[in-house]
C-alpha positions in Angstrom: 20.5 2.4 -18.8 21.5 -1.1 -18.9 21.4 -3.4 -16.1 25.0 -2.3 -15.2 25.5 0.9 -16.0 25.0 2.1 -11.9 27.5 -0.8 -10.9 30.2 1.5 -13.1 29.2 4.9 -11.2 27.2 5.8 -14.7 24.5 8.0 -13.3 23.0 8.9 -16.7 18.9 8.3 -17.0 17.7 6.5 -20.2 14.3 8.3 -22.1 12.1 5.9 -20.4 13.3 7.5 -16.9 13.3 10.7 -17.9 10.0 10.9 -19.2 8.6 8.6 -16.2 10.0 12.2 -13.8 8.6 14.5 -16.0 5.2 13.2 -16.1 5.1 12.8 -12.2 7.4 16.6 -11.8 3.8 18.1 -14.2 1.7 15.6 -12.3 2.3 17.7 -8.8 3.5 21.1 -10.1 -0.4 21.1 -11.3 -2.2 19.7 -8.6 0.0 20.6 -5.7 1.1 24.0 -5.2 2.3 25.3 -1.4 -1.4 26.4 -1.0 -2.7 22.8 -1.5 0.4 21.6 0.9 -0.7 24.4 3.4 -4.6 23.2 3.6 -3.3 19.6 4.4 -1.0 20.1 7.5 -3.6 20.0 10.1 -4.4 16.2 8.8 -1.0 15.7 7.1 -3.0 14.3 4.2 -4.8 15.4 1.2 -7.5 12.4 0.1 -7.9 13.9 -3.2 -4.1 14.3 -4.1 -3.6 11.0 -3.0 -6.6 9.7 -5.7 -5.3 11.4 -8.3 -2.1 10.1 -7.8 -3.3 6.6 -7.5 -5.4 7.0 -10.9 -1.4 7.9 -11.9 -0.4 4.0 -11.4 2.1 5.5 -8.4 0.7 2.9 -6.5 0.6 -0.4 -8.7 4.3 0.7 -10.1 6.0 -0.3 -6.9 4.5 -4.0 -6.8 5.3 -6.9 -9.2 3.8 -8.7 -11.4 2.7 -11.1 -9.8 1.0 -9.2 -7.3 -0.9 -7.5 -9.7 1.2 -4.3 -10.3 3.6 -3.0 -13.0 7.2 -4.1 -11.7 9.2 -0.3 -11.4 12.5 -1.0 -10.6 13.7 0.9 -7.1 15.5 3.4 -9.5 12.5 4.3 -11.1 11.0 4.6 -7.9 13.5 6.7 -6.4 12.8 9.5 -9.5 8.3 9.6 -8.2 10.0 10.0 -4.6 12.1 13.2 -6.2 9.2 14.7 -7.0 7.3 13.9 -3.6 9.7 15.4 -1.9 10.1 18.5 -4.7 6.7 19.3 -3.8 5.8 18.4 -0.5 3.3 16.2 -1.3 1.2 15.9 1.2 0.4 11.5 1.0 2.2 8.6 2.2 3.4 7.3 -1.3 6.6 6.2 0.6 5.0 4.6 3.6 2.3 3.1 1.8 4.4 1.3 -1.3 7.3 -0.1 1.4 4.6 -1.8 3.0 2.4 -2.6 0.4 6.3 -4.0 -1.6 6.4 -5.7 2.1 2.9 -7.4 2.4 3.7 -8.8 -1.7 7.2 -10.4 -0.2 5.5 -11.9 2.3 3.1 -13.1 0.4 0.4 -11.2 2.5 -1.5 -9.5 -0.5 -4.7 -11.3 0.2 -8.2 -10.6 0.3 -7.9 -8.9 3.3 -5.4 -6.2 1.3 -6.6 -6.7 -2.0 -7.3 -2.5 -1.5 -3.5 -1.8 -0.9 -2.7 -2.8 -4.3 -4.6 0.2 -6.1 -4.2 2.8 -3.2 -7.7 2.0 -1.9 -6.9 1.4 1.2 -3.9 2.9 3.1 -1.1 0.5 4.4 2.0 1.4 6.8 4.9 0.3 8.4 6.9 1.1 11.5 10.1 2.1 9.8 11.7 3.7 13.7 12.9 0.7 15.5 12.4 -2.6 14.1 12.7 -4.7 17.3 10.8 -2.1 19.4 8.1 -3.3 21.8 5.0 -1.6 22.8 3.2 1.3 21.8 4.7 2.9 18.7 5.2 6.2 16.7 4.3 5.2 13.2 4.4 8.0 10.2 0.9 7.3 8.7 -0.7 5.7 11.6 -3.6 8.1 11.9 -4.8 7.6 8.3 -3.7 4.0 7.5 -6.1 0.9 7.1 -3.4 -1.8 7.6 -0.1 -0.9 9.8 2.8 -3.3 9.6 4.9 -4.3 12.9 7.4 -6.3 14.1 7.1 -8.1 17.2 10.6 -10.5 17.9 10.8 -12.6 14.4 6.9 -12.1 13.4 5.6 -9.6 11.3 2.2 -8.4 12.2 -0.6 -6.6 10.3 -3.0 -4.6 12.6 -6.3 -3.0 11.6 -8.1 -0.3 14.1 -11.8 0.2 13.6 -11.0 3.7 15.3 -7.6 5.2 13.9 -5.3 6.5 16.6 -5.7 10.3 16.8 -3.0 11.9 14.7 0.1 14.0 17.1 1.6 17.0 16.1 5.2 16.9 14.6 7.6 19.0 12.9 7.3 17.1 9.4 3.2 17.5 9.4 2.8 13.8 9.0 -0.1 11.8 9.9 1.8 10.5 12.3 0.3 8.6 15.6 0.7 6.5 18.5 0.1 3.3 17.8 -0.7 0.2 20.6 -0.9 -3.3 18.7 -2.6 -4.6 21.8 -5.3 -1.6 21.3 -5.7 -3.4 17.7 -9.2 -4.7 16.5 -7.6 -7.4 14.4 -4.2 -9.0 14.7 -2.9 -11.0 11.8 0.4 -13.2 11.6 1.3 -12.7 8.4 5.1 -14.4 8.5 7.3 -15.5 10.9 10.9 -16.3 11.0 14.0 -15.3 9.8 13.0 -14.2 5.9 10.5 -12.4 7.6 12.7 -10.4 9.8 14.9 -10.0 6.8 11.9 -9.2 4.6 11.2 -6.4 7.1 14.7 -5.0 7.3 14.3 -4.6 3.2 11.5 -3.1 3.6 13.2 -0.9 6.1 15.9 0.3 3.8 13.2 0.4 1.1 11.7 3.5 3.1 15.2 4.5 4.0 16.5 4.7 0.4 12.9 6.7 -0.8 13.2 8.7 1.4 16.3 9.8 1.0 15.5 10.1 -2.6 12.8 12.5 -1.2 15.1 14.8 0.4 17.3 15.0 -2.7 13.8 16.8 -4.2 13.3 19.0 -1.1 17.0 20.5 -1.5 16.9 21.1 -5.2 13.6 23.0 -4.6 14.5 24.7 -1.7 18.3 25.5 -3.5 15.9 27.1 -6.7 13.6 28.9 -4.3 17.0 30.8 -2.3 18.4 31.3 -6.1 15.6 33.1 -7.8 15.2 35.1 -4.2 19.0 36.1 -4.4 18.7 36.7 -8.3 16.2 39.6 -7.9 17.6 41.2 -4.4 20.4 43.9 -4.6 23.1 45.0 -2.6 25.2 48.3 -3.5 23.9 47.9 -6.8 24.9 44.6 -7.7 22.5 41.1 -7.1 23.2 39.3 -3.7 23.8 36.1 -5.7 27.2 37.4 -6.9 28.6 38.0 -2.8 30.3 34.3 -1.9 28.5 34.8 1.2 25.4 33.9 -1.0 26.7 32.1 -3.8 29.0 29.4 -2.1 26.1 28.5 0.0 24.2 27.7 -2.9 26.8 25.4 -4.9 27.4 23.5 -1.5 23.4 22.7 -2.6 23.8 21.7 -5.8 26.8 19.9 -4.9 24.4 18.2 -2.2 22.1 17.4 -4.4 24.1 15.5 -7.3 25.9 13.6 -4.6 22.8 12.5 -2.8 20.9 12.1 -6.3 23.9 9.5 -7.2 24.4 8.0 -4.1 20.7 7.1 -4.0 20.3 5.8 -7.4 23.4 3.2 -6.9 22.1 2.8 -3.5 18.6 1.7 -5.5 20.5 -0.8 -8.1 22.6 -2.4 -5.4 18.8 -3.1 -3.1 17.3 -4.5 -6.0 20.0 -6.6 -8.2 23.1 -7.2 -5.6 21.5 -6.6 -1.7 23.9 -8.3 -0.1 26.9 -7.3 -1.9 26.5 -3.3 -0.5 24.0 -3.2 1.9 25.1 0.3 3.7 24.3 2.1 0.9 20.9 2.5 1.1 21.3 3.6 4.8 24.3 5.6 3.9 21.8 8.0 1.8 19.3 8.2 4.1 21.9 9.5 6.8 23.9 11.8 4.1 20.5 13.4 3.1 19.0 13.3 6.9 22.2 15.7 7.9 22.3 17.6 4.6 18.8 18.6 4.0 18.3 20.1 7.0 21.6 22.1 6.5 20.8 22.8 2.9 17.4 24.2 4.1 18.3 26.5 6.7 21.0 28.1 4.8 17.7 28.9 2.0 16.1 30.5 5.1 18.9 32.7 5.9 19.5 33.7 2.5 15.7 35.3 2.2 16.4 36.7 5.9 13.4 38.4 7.2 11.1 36.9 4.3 12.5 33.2 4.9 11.4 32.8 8.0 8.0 34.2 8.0 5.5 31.3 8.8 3.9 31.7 5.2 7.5 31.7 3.3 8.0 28.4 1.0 11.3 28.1 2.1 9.8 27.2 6.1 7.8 25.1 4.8 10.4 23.2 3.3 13.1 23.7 6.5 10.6 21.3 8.9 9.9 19.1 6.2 13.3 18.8 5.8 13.9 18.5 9.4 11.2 16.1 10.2 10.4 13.5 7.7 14.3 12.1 8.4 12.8 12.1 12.3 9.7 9.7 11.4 12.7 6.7 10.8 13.5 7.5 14.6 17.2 9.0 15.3 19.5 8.5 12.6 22.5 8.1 14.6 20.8 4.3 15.1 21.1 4.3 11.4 24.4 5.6 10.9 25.6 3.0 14.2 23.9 0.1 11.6 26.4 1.2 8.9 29.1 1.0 11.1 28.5 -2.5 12.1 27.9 -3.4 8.2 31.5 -2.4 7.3 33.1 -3.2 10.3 31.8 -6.6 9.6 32.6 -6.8 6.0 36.2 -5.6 6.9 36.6 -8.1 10.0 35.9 -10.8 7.6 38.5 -13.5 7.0 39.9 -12.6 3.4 40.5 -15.4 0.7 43.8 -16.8 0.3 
């Protein structure tokens, strides 16, 4: 697509994209089935997925460069995050390039991080509250090597020579408390206003991916109910045909095209024009937050009994889609932001 074609609500993907999801879709259709997703949760990480995804270039995609990676745009990024989120990958892709994208802004991919670049070592953000204070609840923080925080207008890498012991969650993410005063090392990497607003990018960044993520989930989740409903009868005719079933299951597809497009223009707007629409990369995250989890459940209900058997795909996919939106912190401190960007925009003195 040309470098337009999103500003005119043209949603289409060029060969290059298309090709660039593919590869990634076979990529974890072969090396991540539910059984390798299962094996991970008590961790919330699979080391050897995440290698083979590195050896993919996942990793060096999302930087510049002039940081040493390969320059994906955010939309291409948003089509690997699909596919995360299509199979439940069990890595921090999206945690790890936000704040690897992050330390490259700031100018922070040193010697120290030179590992972050390639996917040897693991780098993460706090993506809940960016002012918070204090211990926090970071995504990857029982796995990751360098953990980004905010504390007032610095930005601050930590390393741990002991990682916080991983908590339990509904999304199985290696999540953990972190304490930056418990740290072994902490760095000043920036300081000031570009770093706050560096950070809030970066913010949005994991917002927007995530999102993107979701979009996956749903699709999966909507084929999973579909093929289910397909090959189960009722008085002698497929449950797919009773409204009861198949309205359910347009309102998915219907949530996934809308959250597919809002996400891509979301993705053009971040990286070409960030000031001109700045709620749309929240808005997705908030859209796809409410309507995965809705999305999901209804593929529970559909398979009854079967759905919500601990070993069904479709549970698998309803915490998921329930909990990753919960590692940002509450959304309704998202959607409040999006209300202040428009109010803002529409309070604004209008040329004469």
């Amino acid at each position: 697509m040309d470098r337009f074609e999103l500003r005119r609500l043209d949603y289409s993907l060029s060969d290059d994209h298309t090709d660039l999801q593919s590869a990634y879709r076979q990529f974890f259709k072969a090396h991540c089935p539910i059984e390798t997703v299962r094996a991970a949760e008590p961790s919330g990480f699979d080391r050897n997925l995440w290698g083979r995804l590195c050896a993919m270039g996942a990793t060096t995609m999302a930087l510049p460069d002039s940081c040493g990676g390969d320059g994906a745009t955010l939309v291409d990024l948003t089509l690997v995050a699909e596919e995360v989120g299509r199979s439940l990958a069990p890595v921090p892709w999206i945690d790890h390039v936000c704040a690897a994208r992050l330390l490259g802004r700031l100018g922070a991919l040193d010697a120290a991080t030179a590992g972050v670049v390639g996917g040897e070592q693991l780098a993460a953000l706090d993506v809940r509250i960016a002012d918070s204070v204090g211990t926090r609840l970071i995504p990857t923080g029982s796995i990751a090597d360098h953990i980004l925080v905010r504390d007032g207008d610095r930005v601050v890498r930590l390393t741990f020579g002991a990682r916080p012991a991983k908590v339990d969650n509904i999304g199985r993410l290696p999540m953990a408390w972190v304490d930056p005063a418990a740290a072994d090392t902490r760095t000043v990497v920036a300081k000031g206003a570009q770093a706050v607003a560096d950070y809030q990018l970066a913010l949005d960044e994991w917002r927007l991916l995530t999102a993107a993520a979701l979009v996956g989930l749903v699709e999966e989740t909507m084929t999973i109910a579909a093929e289910f409903a397909k090959t189960r009868y009722t008085l002698g005719v497929p449950i797919s045909t009773l409204q009861a079933i198949s309205h359910p299951l347009a309102n998915m597809a219907i949530t996934v095209q809308g959250g597919r497009n809002l996400v891509r223009r979301a993705a053009w707007f971040l990286d070409n024009e960030p000031d001109e629409r700045p709620e749309l990369a929240p808005s997705a995250f908030v859209f796809m937050a409410e309507e995965a989890a809705k999305a999901a459940t209804m593929a529970v209900h559909i398979q009854g009994g079967l759905g919500v058997s601990s070993e069904a795909a479709a549970t698998a996919y309803l915490v998921r889609a329930r909990g990753w939106p919960l590692a940002g912190g509450d959304p309704g401190i998202v959607a409040q932001r999006i209300a202040d960007i428009v109010t803002a925009r529409e309070g604004a003195p209008q040329p004469v």
